[in-house]
N, C-alpha and C positions, 0 to 999 in steps of 0.2 A: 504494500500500500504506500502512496505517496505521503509522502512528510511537507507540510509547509508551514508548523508549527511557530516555527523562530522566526522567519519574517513572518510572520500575520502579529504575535505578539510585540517584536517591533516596528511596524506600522501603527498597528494601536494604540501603544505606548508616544511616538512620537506625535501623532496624530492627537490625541487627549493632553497631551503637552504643551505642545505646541502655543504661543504669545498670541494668537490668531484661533485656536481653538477649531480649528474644523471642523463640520459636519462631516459624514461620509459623503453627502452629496458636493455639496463643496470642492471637499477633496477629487472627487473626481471629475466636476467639471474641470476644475485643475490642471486635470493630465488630459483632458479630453473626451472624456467618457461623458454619455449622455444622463444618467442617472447615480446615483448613487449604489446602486447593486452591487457592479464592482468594486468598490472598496469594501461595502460589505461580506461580498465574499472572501475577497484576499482576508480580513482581519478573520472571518471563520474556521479558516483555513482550509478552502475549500478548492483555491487555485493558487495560484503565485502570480509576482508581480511579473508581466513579459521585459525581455533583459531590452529591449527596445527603451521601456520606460522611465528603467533604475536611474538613469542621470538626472530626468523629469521629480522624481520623487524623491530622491538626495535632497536636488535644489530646495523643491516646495517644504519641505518638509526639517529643513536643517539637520538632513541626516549624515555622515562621516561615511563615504564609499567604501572605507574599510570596514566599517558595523554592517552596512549592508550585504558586504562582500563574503564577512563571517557568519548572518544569519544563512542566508543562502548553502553555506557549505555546509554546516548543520543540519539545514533542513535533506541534501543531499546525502550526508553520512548517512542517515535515519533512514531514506528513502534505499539507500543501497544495502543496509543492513534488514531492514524490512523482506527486502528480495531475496536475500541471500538466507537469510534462516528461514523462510518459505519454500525455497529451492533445495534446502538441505534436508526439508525434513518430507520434501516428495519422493514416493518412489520411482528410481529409474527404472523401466524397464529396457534388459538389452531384447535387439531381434536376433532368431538364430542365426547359427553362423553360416554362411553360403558356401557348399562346395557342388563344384562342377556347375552351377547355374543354367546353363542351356540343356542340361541333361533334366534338371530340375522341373524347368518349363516346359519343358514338351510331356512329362510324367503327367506334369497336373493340367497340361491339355486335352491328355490322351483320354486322363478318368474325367474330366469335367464333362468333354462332348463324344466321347465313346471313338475316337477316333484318333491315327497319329497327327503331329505336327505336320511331319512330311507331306500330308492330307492339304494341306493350305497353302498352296500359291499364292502370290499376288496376280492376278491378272494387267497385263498392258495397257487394256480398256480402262481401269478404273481410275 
């Protein structure tokens, strides 16, 4: 599952801080968004800010591109760790192992349509 816990808590922190005190709506006329939804989402944590925007919302918001730069990687560890002990704890299944293959194939065409492989041409026409 995705992580965008750290930035959504510092956006809302900086955001409820703020000298200016932004609404969500506010804020995201701001950036340019037409409603306030997205920033509601983003502080939910339901999306992340797109990296297009992060300079826009450093400015507006007197954030330090370094804080930004370390929520982000945070919210990324979490996200890669998420994956990763999900992945670990699936079972892999292997496929058996192939030998001879073309001998294979034509077995199990022979039993599937009662007939050999040799049985099947391609035609020119077709």
């Amino acid at each position: 599952m995705r992580c965008f816990k750290h930035i959504a808590a510092l956006i809302r922190n900086k955001r409820l801080q703020h000298p200016k005190g932004y609404s969500q709506s506010e804020l995201s006329h701001l950036l340019g968004y037409k409603n306030g939804q997205f920033i509601s989402n983003v502080e939910r944590a339901l999306c992340n800010i797109p990296l297009k925007m992060l300079g826009k919302v450093s400015e507006v918001l007197d954030i330090d591109p370094s804080e930004l730069k370390a929520a982000i990687l945070r919210d990324h560890e979490e996200t890669l760790n998420n994956y990763l002990k999900t992945s670990e704890n699936a079972e892999v299944k292997e496929l058996p192992a192939r030998s001879n293959e073309s001998s294979v194939n034509e077995s199990s065409a022979s039993a599937s349509f009662g007939s050999s492989a040799a049985d099947f041409k391609m035609s020119s026409n077709s």
